[in-house]
C-alpha positions in Angstrom: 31.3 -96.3 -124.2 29.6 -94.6 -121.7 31.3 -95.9 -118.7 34.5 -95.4 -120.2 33.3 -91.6 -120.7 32.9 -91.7 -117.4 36.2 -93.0 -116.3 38.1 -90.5 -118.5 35.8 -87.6 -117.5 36.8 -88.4 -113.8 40.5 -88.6 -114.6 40.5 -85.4 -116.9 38.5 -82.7 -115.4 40.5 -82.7 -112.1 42.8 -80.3 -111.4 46.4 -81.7 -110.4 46.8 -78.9 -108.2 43.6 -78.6 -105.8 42.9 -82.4 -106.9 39.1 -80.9 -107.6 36.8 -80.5 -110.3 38.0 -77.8 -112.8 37.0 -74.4 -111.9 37.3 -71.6 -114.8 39.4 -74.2 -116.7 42.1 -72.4 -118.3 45.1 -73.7 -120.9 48.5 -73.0 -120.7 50.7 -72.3 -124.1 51.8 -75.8 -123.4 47.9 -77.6 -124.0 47.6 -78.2 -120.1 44.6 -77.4 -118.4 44.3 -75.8 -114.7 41.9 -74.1 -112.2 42.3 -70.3 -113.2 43.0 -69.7 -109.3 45.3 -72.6 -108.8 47.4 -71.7 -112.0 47.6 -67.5 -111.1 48.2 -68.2 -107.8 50.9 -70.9 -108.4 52.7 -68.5 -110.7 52.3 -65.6 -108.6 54.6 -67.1 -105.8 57.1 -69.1 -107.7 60.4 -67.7 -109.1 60.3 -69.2 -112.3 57.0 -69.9 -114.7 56.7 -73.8 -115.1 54.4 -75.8 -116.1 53.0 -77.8 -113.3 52.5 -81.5 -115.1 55.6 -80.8 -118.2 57.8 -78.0 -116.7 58.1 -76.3 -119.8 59.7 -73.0 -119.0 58.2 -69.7 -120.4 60.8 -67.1 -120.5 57.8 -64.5 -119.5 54.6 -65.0 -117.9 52.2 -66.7 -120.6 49.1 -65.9 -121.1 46.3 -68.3 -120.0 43.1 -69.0 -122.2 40.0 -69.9 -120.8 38.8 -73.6 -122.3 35.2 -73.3 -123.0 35.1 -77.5 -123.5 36.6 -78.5 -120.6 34.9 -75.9 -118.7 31.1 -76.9 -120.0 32.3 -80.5 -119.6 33.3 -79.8 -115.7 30.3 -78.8 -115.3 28.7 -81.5 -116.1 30.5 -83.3 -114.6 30.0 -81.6 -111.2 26.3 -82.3 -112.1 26.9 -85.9 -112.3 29.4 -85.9 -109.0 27.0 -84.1 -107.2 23.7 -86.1 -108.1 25.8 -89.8 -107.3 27.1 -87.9 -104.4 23.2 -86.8 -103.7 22.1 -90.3 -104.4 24.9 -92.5 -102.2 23.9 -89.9 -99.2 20.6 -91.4 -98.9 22.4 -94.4 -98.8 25.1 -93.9 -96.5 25.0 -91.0 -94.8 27.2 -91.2 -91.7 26.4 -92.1 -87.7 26.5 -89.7 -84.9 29.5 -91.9 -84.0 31.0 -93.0 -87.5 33.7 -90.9 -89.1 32.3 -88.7 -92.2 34.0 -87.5 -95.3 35.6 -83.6 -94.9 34.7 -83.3 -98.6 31.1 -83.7 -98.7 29.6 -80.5 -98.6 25.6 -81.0 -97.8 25.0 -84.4 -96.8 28.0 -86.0 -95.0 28.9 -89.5 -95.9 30.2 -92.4 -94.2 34.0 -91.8 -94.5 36.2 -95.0 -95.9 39.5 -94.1 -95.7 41.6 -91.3 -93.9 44.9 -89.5 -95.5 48.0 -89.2 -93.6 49.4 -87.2 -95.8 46.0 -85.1 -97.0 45.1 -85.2 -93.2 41.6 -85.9 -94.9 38.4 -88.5 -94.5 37.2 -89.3 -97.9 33.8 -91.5 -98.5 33.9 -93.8 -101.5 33.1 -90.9 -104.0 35.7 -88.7 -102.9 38.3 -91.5 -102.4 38.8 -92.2 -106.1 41.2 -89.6 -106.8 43.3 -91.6 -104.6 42.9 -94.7 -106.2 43.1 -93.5 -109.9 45.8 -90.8 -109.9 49.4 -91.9 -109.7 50.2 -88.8 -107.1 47.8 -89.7 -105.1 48.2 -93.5 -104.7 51.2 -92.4 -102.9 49.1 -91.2 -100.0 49.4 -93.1 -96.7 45.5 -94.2 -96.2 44.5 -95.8 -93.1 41.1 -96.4 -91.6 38.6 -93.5 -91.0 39.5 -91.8 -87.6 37.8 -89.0 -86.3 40.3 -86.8 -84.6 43.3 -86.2 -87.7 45.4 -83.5 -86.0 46.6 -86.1 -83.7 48.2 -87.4 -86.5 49.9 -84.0 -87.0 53.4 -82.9 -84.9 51.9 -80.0 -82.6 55.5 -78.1 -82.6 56.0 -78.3 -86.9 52.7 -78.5 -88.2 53.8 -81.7 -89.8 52.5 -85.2 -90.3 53.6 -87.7 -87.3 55.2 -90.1 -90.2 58.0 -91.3 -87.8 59.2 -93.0 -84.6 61.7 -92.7 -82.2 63.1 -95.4 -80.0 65.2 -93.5 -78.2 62.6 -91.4 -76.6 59.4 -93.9 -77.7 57.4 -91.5 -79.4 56.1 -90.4 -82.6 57.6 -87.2 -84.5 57.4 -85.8 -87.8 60.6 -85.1 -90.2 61.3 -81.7 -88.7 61.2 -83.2 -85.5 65.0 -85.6 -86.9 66.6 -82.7 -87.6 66.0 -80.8 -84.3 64.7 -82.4 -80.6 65.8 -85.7 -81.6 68.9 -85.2 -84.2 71.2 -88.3 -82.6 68.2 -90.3 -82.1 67.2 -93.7 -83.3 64.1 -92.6 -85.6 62.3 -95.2 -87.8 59.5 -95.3 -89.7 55.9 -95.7 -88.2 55.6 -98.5 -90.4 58.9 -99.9 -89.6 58.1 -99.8 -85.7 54.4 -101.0 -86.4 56.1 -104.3 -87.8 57.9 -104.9 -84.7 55.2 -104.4 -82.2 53.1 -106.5 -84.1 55.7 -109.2 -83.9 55.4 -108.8 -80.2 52.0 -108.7 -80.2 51.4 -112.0 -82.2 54.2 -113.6 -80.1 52.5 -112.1 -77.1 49.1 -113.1 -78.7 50.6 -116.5 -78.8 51.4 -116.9 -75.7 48.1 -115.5 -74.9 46.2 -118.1 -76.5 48.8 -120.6 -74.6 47.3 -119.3 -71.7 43.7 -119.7 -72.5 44.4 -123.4 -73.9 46.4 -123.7 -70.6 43.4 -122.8 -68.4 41.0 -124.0 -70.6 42.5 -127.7 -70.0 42.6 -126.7 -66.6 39.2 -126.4 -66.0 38.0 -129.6 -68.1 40.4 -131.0 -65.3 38.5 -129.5 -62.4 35.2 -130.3 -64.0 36.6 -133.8 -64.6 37.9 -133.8 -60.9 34.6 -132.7 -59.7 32.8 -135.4 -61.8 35.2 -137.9 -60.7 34.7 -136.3 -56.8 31.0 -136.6 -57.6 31.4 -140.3 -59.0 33.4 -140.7 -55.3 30.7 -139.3 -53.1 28.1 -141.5 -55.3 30.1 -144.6 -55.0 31.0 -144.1 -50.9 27.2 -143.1 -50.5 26.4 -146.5 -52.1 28.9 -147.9 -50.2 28.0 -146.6 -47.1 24.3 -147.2 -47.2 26.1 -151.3 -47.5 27.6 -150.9 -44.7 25.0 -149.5 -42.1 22.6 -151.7 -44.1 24.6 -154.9 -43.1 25.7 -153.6 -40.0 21.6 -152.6 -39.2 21.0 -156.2 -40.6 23.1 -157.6 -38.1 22.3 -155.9 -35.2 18.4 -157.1 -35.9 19.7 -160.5 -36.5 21.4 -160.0 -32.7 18.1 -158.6 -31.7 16.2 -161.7 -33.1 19.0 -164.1 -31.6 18.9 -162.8 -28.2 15.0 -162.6 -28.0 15.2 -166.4 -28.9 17.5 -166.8 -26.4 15.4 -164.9 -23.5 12.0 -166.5 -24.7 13.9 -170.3 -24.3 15.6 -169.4 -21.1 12.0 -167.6 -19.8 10.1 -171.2 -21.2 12.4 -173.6 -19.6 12.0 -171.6 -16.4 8.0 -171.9 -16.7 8.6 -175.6 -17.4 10.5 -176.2 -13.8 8.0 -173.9 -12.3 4.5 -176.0 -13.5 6.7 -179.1 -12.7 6.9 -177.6 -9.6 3.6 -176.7 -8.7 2.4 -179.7 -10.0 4.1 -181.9 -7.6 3.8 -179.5 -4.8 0.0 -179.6 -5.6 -0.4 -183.1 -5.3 1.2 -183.3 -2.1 -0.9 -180.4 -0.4 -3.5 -182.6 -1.7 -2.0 -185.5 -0.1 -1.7 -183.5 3.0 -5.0 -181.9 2.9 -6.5 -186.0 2.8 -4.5 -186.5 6.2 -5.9 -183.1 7.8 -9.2 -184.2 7.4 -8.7 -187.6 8.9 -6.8 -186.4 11.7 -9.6 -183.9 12.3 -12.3 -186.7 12.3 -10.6 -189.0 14.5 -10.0 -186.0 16.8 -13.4 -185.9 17.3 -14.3 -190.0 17.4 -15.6 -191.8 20.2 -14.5 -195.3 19.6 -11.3 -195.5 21.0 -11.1 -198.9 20.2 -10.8 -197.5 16.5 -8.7 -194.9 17.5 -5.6 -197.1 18.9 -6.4 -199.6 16.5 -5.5 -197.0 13.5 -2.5 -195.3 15.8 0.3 -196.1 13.6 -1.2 -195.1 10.8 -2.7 -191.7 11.9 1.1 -190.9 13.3 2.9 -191.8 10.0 3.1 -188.7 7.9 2.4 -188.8 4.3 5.5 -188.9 1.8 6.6 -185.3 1.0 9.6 -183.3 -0.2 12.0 -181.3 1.0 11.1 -177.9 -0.6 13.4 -175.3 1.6 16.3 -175.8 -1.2 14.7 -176.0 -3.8 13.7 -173.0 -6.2 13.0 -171.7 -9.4 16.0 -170.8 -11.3 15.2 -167.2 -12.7 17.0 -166.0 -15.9 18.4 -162.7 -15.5 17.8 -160.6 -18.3 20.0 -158.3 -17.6 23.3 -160.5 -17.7 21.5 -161.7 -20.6 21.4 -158.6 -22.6 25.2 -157.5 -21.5 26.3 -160.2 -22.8 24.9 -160.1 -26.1 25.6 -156.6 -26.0 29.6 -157.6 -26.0 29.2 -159.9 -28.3 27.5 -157.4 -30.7 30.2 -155.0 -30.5 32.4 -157.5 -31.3 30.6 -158.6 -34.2 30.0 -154.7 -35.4 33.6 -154.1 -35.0 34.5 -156.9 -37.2 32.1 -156.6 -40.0 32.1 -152.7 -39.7 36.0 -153.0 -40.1 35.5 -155.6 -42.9 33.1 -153.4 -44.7 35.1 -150.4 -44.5 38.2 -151.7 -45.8 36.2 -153.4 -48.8 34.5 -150.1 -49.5 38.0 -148.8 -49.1 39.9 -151.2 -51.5 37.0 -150.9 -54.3 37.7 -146.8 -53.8 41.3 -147.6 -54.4 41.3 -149.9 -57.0 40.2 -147.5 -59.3 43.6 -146.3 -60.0 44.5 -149.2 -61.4 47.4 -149.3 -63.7 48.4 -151.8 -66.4 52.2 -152.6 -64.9 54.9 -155.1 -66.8 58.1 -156.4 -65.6 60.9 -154.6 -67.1 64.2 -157.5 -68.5 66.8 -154.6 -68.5 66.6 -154.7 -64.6 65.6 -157.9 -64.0 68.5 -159.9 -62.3 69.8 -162.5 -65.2 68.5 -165.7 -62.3 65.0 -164.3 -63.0 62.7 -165.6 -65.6 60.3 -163.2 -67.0 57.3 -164.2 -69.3 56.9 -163.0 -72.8 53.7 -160.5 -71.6 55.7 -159.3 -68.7 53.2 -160.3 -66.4 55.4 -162.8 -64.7 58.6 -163.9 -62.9 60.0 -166.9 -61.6 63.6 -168.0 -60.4 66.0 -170.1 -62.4 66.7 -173.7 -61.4 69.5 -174.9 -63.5 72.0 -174.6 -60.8 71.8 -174.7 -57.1 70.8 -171.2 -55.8 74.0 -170.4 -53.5 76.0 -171.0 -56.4 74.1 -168.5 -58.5 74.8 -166.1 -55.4 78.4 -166.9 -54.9 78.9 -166.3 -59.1 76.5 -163.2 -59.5 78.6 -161.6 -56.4 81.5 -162.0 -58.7 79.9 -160.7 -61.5 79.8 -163.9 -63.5 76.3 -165.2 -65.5 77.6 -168.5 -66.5 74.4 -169.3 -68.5 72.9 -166.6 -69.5 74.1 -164.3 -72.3 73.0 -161.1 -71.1 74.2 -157.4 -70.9 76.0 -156.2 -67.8 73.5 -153.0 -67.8 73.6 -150.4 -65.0 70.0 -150.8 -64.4 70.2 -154.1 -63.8 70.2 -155.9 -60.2 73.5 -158.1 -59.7 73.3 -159.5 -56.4 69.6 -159.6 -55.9 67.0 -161.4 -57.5 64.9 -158.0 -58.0 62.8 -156.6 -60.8 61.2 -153.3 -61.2 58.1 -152.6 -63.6 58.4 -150.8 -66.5 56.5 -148.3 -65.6 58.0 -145.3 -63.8 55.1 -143.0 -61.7 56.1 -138.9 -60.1 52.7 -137.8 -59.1 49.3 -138.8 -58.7 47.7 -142.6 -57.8 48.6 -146.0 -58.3 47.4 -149.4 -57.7 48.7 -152.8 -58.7 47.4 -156.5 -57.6 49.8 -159.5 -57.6 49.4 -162.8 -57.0 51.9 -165.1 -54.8 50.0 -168.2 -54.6 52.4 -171.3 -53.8 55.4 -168.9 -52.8 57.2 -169.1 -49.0 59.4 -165.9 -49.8 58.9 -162.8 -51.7 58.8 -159.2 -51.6 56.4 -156.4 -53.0 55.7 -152.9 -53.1 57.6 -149.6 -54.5 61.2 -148.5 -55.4 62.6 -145.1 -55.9 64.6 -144.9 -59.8 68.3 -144.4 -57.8 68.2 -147.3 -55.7 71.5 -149.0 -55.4 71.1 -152.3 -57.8 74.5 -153.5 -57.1 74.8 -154.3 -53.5 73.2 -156.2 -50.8 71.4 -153.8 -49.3 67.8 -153.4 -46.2 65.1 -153.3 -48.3 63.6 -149.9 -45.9 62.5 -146.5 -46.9 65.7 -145.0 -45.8 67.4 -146.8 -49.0 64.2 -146.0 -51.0 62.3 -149.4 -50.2 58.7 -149.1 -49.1 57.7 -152.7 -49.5 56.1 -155.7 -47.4 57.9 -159.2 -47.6 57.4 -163.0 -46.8 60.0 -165.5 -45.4 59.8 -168.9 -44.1 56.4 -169.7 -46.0 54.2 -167.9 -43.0 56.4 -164.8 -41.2 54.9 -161.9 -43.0 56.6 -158.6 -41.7 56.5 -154.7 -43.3 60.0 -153.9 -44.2 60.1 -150.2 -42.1 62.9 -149.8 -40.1 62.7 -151.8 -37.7 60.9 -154.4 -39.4 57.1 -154.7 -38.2 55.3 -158.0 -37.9 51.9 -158.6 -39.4 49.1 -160.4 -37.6 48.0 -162.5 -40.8 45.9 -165.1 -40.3 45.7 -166.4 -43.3 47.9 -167.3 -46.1 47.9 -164.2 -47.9 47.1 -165.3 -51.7 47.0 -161.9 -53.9 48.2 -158.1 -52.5 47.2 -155.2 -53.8 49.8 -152.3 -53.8 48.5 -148.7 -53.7 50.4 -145.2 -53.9 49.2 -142.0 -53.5 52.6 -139.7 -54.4 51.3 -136.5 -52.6 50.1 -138.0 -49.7 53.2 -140.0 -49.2 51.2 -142.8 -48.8 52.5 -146.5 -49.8 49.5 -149.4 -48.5 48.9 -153.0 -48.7 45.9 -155.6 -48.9 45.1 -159.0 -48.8 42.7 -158.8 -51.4 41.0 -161.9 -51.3 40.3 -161.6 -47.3 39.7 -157.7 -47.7 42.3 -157.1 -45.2 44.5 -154.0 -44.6 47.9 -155.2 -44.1 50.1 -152.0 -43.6 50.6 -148.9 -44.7 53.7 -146.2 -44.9 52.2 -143.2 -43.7 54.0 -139.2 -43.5 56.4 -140.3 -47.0 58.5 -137.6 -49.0 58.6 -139.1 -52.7 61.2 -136.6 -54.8 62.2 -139.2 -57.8 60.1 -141.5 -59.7 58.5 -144.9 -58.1 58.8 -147.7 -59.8 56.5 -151.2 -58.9 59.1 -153.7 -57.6 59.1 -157.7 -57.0 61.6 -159.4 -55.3 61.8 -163.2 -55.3 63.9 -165.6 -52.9 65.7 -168.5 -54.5 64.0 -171.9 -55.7 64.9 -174.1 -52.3 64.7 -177.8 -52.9 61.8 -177.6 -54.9 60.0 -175.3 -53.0 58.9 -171.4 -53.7 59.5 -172.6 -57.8 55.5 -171.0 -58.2 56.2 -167.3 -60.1 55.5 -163.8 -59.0 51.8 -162.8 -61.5 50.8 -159.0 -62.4 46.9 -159.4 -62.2 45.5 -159.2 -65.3 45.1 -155.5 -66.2 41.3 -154.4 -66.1 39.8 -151.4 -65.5 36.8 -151.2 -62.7 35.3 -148.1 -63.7 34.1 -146.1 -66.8 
């Protein structure tokens, strides 16, 4: 009971004029209850004497009794206002910088709500009136702002409750009838809506924006992870390639010591043999001195002549002006090996860049099938896609002579625009307009195809130069071992060996279209300086089944991804 007390004290003992606590509560004749001022002063203005709340007209000015009850009850009242106002102030008592209620007389609280139309802050306390009383709930209420007379037209003294378009600014109702009579005026709330539309649309597109960027910059992280993942991987590689290439200079080092060190023994060899014999016929000679010397000096000449032929006879010797020492030269030695070595760098260097190169490449490694509605009804595609062959059933020139007239005698299949009629061509499924590509196919057992790339508008109906300048970029095989890049003119390739698997790779924005052997790790050829405007598609081309011959099929490798 007591809080409903409460409630109907609060609804009772407030004046509908001021909207305050009774002061000098008086009574009209009619039973309703006002402020004395409010009531005198209302009557004292206005033409006729109404009631405020009923409008019951008085013919002369009533007299007004002061009500003792509702007058000791307002009081109390106040009391109670003013002690829950007392107590919520300690409380809530408003910030330098927050909004505080205009009604709050010695401790100003935090204000809630502001009125448009009262051009008032009210805290909770003082709020309630405009929550309770039907009047009031009218009352535009918005939140607590500071500065209210910018709410209020400067010219009419009015509240700023409208909006017009014509001139984009806000006006009060005076304002429609005068400055802007023929304009397009609309509510504040009306105009509110639609700039709020813009701004959640604009909000929208906002947060497009942020997602947009957002992605973006996962992108450059991932690009920089993936640049990081490159620099790791090419360090790797590189540290490979110097280390093999260090290891095989030491290996030439170690080979060409040998070399020196058998060349320098063999010398010494012929030398000792040399001095040996040499030695032993000084020695020889030296015998012969000394008997020359003592039968210089004999006295028996009877001896002497007996012993003549002897003593004349030189001892066996050898011719030695001619002959020498062969001496190794070092020098010749050493250029020589230093050729060779540069040879052998230059080979393995090139073999171990383009193997660091193809492993960098083959990263972009996509899973490509054949696609049947362009395959050329003479091809045979498998089930998976992964491969194609040629048709035997019927001798390849005739195939040629009835596909040229548009005839596929065996085959039920669709004359589609997409499909090649003259030539036995396929194109992958798979259509690529930017970024990298790679692909690896195996021709094992075949004396004619062709790979590489195919722009989507290629002519698929005519016999036509399979070159870049009819949107060809590919490499082909004829004759079982003339291998030759289709550019125009045509460019033979120093292979080798028989080519068993190429690897195809495209890099759009580069305008870059190469080619490996991948088994040998050889660089085959490579469009360079291309301007790709259309999609790419992989293409195959196979020549016909001759006698037997070229019957092994076109194979996709196997789809698997080198990296994480």
């Amino acid at each position: 009971m007591a809080s409903a007390s409460s409630l109907l004290s609060e609804e009772q003992f407030l004046c509908s004029i001021c909207l305050d606590v009774f002061t000098a509560p008086v009574s009209t004749p009619c039973g309703h209850t006002y402020c004395n001022a409010c009531i005198t002063q209302h009557w004292d203005i206005a033409d006729v004497w109404k009631c405020p709340l009923c409008n019951k007209t008085f013919h002369r000015r009533p007299e007004i009794f002061v009500n003792t009850v509702i007058s000791e009850m307002a009081d109390q009242f106040r009391k109670s206002l003013q002690l829950k106002i007392n107590h919520n102030a300690k409380r809530e008592a408003a910030e330098p910088d927050e909004v505080s209620c205009d009604v709050c007389t010695d401790t100003k609280l935090k204000a809630v709500k502001s009125c448009l139309v009262c051009l008032t802050s009210y805290c909770d306390t003082h709020l309630e009136p405009h929550q309770t009383l039907a009047g009031l709930k009218r009352h535009k209420l918005i939140d607590p702002v500071k500065n209210m007379e910018d709410f209020i037209c400067k010219k009419h003294d009015r509240p700023l409750e409208l909006f017009c378009k014509t001139d984009r600014v806000c006006v009060c109702q005076f304002c429609t009838e005068s400055d802007h009579k023929l304009h397009h005026i609309v509510s504040l709330e009306e105009e509110c809506e639609g700039r709020k539309a813009e701004w959640r649309k604009t909000e929208a597109e906002v947060q497009q924006m942020i997602q947009e960027r957002q992605v973006k910059i996962q992108e450059v992280k991932r690009s920089v992870e993936l640049s990081r993942g490159d620099a790791d991987t090419v360090i790797a590689d590189s540290v490979q390639v110097f280390t093999a290439l260090i290891s095989c200079i030491e290996r030439s080092q170690a080979e060409l010591i040998d070399v020196i060190e058998e060349k320098q023994k063999t010398t010494e060899k012929q030398a000792d043999d040399f001095i040996k014999h040499l030695q032993q016929e000084v020695t020889q000679l030296q015998k012969r001195s000394s008997e020359l010397k003592q039968f210089s000096h004999t006295e028996d000449d009877l001896h002497l002549l007996q012993n003549l032929s002897s003593i004349n006879t030189p001892p066996p010797t050898k011719d030695w002006t001619k002959v020498n020492v062969h001496q190794s030269s070092p020098v010749g030695i050493l250029s020589t090996a230093v050729a060779q070595l540069e040879k052998t760098l230059s080979q393995e260097m090139k073999k171990n860049l383009i193997d660091v190169e193809l492993r960098g490449i083959q990263q972009y490694e996509v899973n490509v099938t054949l696609d049947p509605d362009t395959a050329h009804p003479c091809l045979i595609l498998s089930e998976d896609g992964k491969q194609v062959s040629s048709r035997n059933m019927i001798p390849w020139y005739v195939q040629g002579i009835l596909m040229t007239q548009g005839i596929f005698p065996l085959w039920n299949l669709p004359l589609k625009t997409e499909r090649f009629s003259k030539c036995f061509n396929v194109l992958g499924k798979q259509g690529f307009s930017s970024g990298r590509f790679y692909y690896e196919v195996q021709v094992t057992g075949k004396t004619g195809w062709s790979l590489g790339v195919a722009r989507e508008s290629i002519n698929r109906k005519n016999v036509i130069p399979l070159n870049p300048n009819n949107g060809y970029w590919t490499i082909w095989l004829r004759n079982g071992d003339e291998y030759k890049a289709a550019a125009d003119p045509a460019v033979l390739l120093p292979v080798k060996e028989k080519v068993q698997k190429v690897g195809v790779f495209v890099d759009y924005e580069e305008g870059l279209v190469s080619f490996y052997d991948v088994e040998t790790r050889v660089h085959l050829y490579s469009f360079t300086g291309c301007t790709f405007t259309e999609k790419l598609f992989p293409f195959f081309s196979l020549e016909p089944i001759d006698g037997g011959s070229n019957s092994a099929p076109l194979i996709i490798s196997p789809y698997h991804l080198r990296f994480d």
